[in-house]
C-alpha positions as CSV (number, residue, x, y, z in Angstrom):
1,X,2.2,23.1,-20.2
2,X,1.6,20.4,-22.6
3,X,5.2,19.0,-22.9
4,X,7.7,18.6,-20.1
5,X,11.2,17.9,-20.4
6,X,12.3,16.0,-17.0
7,X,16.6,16.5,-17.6
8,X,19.4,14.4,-16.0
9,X,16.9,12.2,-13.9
10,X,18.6,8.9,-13.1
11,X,16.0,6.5,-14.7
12,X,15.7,3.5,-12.3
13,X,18.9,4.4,-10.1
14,X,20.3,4.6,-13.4
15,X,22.5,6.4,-15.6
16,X,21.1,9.8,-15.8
17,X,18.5,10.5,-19.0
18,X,15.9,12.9,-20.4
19,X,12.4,12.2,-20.3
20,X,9.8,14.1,-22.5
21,X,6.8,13.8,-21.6
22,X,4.0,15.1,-24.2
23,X,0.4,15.6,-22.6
24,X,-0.3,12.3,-21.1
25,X,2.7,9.9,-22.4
26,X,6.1,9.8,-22.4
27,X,7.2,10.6,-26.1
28,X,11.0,9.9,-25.5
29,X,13.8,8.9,-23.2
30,X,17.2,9.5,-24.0
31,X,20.6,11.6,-23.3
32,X,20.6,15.1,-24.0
33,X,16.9,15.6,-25.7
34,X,16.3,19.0,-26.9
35,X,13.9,21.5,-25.5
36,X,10.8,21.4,-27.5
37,X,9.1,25.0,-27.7
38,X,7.3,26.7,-25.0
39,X,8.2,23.3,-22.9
40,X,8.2,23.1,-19.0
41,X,11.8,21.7,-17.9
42,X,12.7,19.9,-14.7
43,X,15.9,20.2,-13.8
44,X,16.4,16.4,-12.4
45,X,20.5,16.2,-11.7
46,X,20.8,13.7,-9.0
47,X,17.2,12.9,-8.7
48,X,15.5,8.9,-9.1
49,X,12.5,9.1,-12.0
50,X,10.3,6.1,-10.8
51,X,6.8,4.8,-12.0
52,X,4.0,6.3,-10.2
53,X,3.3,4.6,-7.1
54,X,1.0,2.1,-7.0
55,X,-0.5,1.2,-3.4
56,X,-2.6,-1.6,-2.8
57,X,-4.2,-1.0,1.0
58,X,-5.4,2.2,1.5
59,X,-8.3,3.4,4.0
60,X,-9.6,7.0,2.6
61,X,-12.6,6.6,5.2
62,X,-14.6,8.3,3.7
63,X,-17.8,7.8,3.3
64,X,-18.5,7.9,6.7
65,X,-15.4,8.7,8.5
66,X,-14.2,12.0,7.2
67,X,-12.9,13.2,10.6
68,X,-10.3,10.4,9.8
69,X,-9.5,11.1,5.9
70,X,-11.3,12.0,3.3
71,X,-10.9,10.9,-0.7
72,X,-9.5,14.5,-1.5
73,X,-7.5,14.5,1.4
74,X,-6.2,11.2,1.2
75,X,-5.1,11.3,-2.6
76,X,-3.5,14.4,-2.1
77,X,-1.6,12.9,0.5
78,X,-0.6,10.0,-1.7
79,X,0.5,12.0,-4.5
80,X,3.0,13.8,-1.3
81,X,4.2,10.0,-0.9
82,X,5.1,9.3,-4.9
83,X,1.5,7.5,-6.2
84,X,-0.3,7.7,-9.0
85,X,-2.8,5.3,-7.8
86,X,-4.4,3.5,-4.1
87,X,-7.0,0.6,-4.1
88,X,-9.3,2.0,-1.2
89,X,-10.3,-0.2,1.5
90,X,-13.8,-1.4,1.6
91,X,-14.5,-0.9,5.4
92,X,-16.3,2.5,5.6
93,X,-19.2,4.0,6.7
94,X,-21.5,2.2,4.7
95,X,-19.0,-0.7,4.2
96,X,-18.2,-0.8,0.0
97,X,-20.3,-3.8,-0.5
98,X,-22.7,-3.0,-3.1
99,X,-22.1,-1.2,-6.5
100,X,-23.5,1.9,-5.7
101,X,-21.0,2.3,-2.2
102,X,-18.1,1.4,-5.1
103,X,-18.9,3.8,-7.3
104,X,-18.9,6.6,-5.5
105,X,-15.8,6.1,-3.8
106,X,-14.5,5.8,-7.4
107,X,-15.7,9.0,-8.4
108,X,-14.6,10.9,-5.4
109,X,-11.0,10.0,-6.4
110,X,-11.8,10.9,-10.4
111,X,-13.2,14.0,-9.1
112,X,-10.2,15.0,-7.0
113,X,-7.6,14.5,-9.2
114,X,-4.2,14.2,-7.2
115,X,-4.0,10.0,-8.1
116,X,-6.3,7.7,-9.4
117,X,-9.0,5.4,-6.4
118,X,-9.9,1.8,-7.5
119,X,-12.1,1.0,-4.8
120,X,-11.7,-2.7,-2.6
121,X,-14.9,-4.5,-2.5
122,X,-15.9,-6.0,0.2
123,X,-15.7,-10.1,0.3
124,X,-19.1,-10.5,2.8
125,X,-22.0,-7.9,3.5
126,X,-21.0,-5.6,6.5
127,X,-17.9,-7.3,6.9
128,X,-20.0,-9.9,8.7
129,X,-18.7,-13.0,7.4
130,X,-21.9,-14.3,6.9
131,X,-23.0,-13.1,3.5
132,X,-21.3,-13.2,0.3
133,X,-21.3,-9.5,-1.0
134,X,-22.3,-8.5,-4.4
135,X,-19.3,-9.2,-5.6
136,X,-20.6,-9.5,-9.5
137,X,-22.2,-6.0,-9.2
138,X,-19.2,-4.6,-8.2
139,X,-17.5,-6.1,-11.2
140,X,-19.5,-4.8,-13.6
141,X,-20.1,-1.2,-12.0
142,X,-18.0,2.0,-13.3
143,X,-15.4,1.4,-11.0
144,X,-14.2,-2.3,-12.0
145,X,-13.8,-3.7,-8.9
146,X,-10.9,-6.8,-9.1
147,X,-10.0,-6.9,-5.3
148,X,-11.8,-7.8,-2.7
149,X,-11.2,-7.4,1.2
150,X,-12.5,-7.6,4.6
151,X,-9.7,-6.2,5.9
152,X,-10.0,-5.6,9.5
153,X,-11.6,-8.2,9.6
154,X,-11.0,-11.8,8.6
155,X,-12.9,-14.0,6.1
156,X,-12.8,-16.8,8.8
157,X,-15.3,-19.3,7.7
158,X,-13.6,-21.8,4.9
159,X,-16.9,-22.5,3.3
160,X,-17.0,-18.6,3.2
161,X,-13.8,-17.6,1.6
162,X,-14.0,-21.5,-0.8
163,X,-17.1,-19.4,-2.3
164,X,-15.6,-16.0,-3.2
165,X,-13.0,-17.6,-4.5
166,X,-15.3,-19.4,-7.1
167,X,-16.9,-16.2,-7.5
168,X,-13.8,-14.5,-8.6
169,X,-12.2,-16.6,-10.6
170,X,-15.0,-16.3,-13.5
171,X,-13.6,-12.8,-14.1
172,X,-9.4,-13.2,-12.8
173,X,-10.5,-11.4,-9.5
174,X,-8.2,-11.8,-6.2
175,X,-9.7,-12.2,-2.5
176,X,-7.2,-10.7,-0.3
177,X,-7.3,-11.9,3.0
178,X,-6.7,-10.1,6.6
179,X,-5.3,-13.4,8.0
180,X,-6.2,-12.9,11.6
181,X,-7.6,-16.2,13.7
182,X,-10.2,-14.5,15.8
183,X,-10.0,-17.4,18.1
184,X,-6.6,-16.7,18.7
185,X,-6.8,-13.4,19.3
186,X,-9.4,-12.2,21.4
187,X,-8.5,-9.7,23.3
188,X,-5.0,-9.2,21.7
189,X,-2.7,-5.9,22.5
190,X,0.5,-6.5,20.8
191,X,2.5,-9.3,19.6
192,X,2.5,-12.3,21.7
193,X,6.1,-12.5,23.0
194,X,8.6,-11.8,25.7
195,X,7.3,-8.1,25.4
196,X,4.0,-8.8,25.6
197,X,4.5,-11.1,29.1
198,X,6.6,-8.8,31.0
199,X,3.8,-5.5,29.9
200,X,1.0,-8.1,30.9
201,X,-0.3,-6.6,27.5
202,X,-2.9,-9.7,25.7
203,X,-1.0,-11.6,23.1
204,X,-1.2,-11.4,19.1
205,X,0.3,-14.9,18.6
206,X,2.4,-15.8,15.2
207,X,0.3,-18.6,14.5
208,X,-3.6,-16.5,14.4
209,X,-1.9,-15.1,10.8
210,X,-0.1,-18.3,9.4
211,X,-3.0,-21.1,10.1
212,X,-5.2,-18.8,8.0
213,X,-2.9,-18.4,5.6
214,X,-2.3,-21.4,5.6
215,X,-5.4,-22.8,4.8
216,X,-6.2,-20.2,2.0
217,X,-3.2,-20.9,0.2
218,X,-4.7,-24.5,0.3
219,X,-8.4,-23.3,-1.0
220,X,-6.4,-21.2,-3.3
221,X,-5.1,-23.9,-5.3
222,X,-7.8,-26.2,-4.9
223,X,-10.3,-24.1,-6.2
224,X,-7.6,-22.6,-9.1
225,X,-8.2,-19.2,-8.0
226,X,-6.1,-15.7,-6.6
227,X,-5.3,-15.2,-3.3
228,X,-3.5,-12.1,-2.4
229,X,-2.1,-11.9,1.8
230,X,-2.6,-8.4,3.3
231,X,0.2,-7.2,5.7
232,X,2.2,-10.0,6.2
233,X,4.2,-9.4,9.6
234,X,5.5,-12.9,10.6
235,X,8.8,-14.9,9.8
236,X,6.4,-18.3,9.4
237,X,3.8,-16.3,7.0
238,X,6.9,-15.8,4.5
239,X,7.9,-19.8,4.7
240,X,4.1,-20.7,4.4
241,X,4.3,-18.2,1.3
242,X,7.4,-19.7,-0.6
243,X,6.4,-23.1,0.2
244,X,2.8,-22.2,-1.6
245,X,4.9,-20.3,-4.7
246,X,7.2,-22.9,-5.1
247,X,3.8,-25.2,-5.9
248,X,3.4,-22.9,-8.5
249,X,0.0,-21.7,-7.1
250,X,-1.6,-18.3,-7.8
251,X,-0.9,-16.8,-4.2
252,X,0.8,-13.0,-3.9
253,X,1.4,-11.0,-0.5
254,X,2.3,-7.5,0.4
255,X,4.3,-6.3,3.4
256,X,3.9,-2.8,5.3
257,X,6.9,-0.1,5.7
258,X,6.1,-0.3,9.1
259,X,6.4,-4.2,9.7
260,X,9.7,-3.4,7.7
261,X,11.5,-1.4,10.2
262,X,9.7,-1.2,13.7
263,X,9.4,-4.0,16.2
264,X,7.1,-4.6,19.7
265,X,10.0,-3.1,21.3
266,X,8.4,0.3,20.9
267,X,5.3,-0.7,22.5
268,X,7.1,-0.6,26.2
269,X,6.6,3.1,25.9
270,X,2.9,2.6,25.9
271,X,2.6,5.3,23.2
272,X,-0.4,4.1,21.0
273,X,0.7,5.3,17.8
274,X,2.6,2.0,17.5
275,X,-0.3,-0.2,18.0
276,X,-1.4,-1.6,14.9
277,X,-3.2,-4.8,13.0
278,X,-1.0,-7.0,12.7
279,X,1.0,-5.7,15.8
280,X,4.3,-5.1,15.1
281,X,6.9,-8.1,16.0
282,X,10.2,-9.2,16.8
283,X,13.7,-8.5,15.2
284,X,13.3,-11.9,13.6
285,X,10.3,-10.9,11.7
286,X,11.1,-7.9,10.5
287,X,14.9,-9.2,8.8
288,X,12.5,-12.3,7.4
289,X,10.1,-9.6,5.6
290,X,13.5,-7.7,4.2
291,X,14.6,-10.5,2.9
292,X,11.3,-11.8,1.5
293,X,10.6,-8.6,0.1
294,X,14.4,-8.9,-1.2
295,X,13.6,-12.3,-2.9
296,X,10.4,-11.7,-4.1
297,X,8.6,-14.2,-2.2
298,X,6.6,-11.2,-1.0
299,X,5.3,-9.4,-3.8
300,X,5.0,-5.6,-2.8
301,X,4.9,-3.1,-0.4
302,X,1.3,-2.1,0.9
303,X,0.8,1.1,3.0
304,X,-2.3,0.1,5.0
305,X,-2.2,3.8,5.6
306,X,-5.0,3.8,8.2
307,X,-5.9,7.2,9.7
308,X,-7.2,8.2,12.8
309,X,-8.1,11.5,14.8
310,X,-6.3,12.6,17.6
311,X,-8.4,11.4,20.2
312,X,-9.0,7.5,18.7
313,X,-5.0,7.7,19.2
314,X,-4.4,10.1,22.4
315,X,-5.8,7.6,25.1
316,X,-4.3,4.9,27.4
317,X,-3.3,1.6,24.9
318,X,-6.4,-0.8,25.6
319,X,-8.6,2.3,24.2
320,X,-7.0,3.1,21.0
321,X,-7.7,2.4,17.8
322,X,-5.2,0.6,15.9
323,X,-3.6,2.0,12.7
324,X,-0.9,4.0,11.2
325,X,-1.0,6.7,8.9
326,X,1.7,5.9,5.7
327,X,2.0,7.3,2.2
328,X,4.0,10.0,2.6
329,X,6.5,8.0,4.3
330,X,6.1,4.7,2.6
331,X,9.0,5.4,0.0
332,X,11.6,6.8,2.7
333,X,10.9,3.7,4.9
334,X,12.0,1.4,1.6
335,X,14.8,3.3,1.0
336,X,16.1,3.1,4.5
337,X,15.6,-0.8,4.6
338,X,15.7,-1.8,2.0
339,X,17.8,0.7,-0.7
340,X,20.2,1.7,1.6
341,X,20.6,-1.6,3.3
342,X,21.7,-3.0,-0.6
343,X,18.5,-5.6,-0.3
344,X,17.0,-3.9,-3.4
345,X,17.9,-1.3,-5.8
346,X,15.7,1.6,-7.6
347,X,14.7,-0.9,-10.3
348,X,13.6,-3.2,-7.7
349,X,11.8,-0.5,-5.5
350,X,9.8,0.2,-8.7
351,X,8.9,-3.5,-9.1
352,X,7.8,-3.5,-5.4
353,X,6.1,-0.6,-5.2
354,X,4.5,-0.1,-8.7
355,X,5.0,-2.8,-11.6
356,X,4.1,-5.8,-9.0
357,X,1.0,-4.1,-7.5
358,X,-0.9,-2.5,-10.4
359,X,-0.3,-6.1,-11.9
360,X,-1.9,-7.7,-9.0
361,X,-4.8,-5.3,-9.0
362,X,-5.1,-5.6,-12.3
363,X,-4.9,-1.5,-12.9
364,X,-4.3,-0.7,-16.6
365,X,-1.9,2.5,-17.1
366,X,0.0,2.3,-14.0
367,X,2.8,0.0,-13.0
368,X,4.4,0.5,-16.9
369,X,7.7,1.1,-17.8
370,X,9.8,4.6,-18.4
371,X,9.4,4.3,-21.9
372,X,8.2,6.1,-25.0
373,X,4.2,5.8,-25.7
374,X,3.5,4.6,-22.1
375,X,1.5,6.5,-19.6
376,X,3.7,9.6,-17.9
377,X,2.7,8.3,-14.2
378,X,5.9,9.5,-13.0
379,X,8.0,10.0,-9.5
380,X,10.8,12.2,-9.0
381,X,12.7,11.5,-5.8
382,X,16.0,13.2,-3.9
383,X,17.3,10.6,-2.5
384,X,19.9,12.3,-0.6
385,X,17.7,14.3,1.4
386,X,17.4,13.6,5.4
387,X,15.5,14.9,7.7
388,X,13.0,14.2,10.8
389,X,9.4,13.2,10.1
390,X,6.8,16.0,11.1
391,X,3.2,14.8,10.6
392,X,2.2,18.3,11.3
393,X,3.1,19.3,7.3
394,X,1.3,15.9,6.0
395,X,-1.6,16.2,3.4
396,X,-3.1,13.7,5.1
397,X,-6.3,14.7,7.9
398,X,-4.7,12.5,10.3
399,X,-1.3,12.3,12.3
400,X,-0.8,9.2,13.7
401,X,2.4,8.4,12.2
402,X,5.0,6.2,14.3
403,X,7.5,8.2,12.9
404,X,7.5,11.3,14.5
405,X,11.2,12.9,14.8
406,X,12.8,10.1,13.3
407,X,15.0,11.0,10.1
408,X,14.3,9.2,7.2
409,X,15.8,9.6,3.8
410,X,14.6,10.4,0.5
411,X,12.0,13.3,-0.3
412,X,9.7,13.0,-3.3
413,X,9.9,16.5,-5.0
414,X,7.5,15.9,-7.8
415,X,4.5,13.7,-8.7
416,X,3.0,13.3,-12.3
417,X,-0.2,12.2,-13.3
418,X,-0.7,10.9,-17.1
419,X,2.0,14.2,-17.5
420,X,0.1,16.5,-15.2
421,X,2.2,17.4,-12.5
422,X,0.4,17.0,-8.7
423,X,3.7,17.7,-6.6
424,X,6.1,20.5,-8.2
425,X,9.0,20.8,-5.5
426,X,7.7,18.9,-3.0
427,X,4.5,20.7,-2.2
428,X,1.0,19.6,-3.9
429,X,0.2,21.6,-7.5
């Protein structure tokens, strides 16, 4: 169908509206539209109409590691999760650190059609530090690169990270760092805490993430460049963070649904799905990210959906890999910290979780507002709906979720892509 009439969808938590939505725009919002002919209606009566998602840190693994994910895969299980769009981490199998690596990750994602890829660049070549990538070529290739990450991996030399910086800044690119002192944290397990000391598990201290950040917030603004923080997880990375905004430099950061709502508590069970990079912290931590998040001091919520196969995840702690699957569960876990907990509402979940991060990755057509001649990247979400998590009915090739049998609210029933549906009643189109 070429038109679609979405009717009675609460627009923004709103009062409830209709949407039309003709091929791939929105062509009017108002009360009580009439039903052009021969078009598709959506009956909407208690339902949230969001933005498309936007999700800045996923790993779609492939190419390299399609046992874990794959592009097809892994879009399809963002469109489950409410997005219209993912920037794919650069760390795969060969690393994305030349055009031609870029590229084809961002034809993969054209070519499967559930959301749209930008690919990440990576910052050095291999992720070793030691080499500035061709961050230039990236640039100019098809797929536009404007981010660029070693995540997994931090950009630990200042002379290192000074220089992509420069690089950027000629074309109003952003280096996001994974702030991680390696120093600090060799041999790490888990958050370095009480937990940590009575497990005799290594220590992940607070301070590995906040010194780096620290000092890039500093080259930042020396250099006049942008600086976005991956998976911010600690109460002292949020002051750090404030204290470089209120400077008025150009520094953003994201937080996981995961360091929202889970804490090293969980790791006395051993189970490995809750090991992670950052680990999860302390009670502390997780209220300061809900109320950053709240304030806007952190900019958006990030997946860092990062599968794994069963047996990188089935083995004792020391020998897992660390990593949690996350966009179909993203939006549930905002809801449940954030919406329900009266920290945000729907307007601000859609400045979070779209507007915010499409503006930080600079992706045109996404992150727009429900309005008449703007892209139909539309989410449609039941917000009243409860049940338990089961990874076994994710899109996603992976299943290491932490959430397994936990009830979360909130289901997204459909997903639209510039007004072609990709979830019709929860289940992929």
């Amino acid at each position: 169908m070429s038109k679609i009439l979405i009717r009675g969808a609460q627009v923004l938590g709103g009062e409830p509206q209709d949407v039309l939505v003709d091929g791939e725009y929105v062509e009017a919002v108002g009360a009580d539209l009439p039903v052009p002919d021969g078009a598709a209606v959506v009956e909407a009566a208690g339902l949230i109409l969001l933005p498309g998602l936007v999700d800045l840190h996923t790993h779609l693994r492939e190419p390299g590691r399609e046992d874990s994910e794959t592009v097809l895969t892994g879009t399809r299980a963002a469109a489950r999760g409410g997005y219209t769009a993912v920037h794919a981490m650069a760390n795969t199998f060969p690393v994305a650190d030349t055009a031609g690596v870029v590229e084809q990750v961002w034809r993969l994602g054209r070519e499967s059609g559930y959301c749209d890829v930008q690919p990440v660049g990576a910052v050095t070549v291999g992720l070793e530090g030691k080499q500035l990538a061709e961050l230039g070529a990236m640039h100019e290739s098809a797929a536009g690169v404007m981010v660029f990450s070693d995540d997994g991996i931090c950009v630990d030399d200042a002379v290192m990270m000074r220089r992509a910086l420069e690089y950027v800044k000629a074309f109003d690119g952003v280096i996001a760092q994974h702030a991680q002192e390696p120093r600090l944290t060799e041999g790490a397990q888990m958050n370095e805490g009480v937990v940590s000391a009575e497990l005799g598990l290594g220590g992940w201290p607070a301070v590995a993430e906040e010194s780096v950040i620290a000092r890039d917030v500093l080259l930042a603004a020396h250099v006049g460049s942008r600086v976005h923080i991956c998976h911010l997880s600690t109460a002292g990375s949020v002051e750090i963070v404030r204290w470089a905004k209120s400077k008025g430099w150009n520094v953003t950061a994201e937080v996981t649904p995961h360091h929202l709502l889970l804490t090293d508590e969980l790791v006395r069970s051993y189970d490995p799905v809750y090991k992670v990079n950052p680990p999860l912290r302390t009670e502390t931590d997780v209220l300061a990210l809900r109320e950053a998040l709240a304030d806007g001091t952190i900019d958006c919520v990030a997946t860092d959906h990062a599968p794994h196969p069963h047996e990188d995840k089935d083995c004792e702690w020391a020998a897992a890999a660390m990593g949690m699957v996350g966009l179909e569960t993203a939006l549930s876990v905002v809801q449940h910290t954030m919406v329900d907990t009266g920290l945000l509402d729907w307007a601000g979940v859609a400045d979070r979780m779209s507007w915010r991060p499409a503006v930080i990755g600079r992706l045109g057509g996404h992150g727009r507002p429900i309005a008449a001649g703007e892209p139909a990247n539309l989410t449609l979400l039941d917000p009243a709906h409860r049940a338990p998590v089961d990874p076994a009915d994710f899109a996603s090739r992976s299943r290491n979720s932490p959430y397994r049998g936990r009830e979360l609210p909130g289901r997204v029933t459909h997903t639209f892509l510039r007004g072609r549906a990709t979830v019709v009643d929860g289940e992929l189109a």
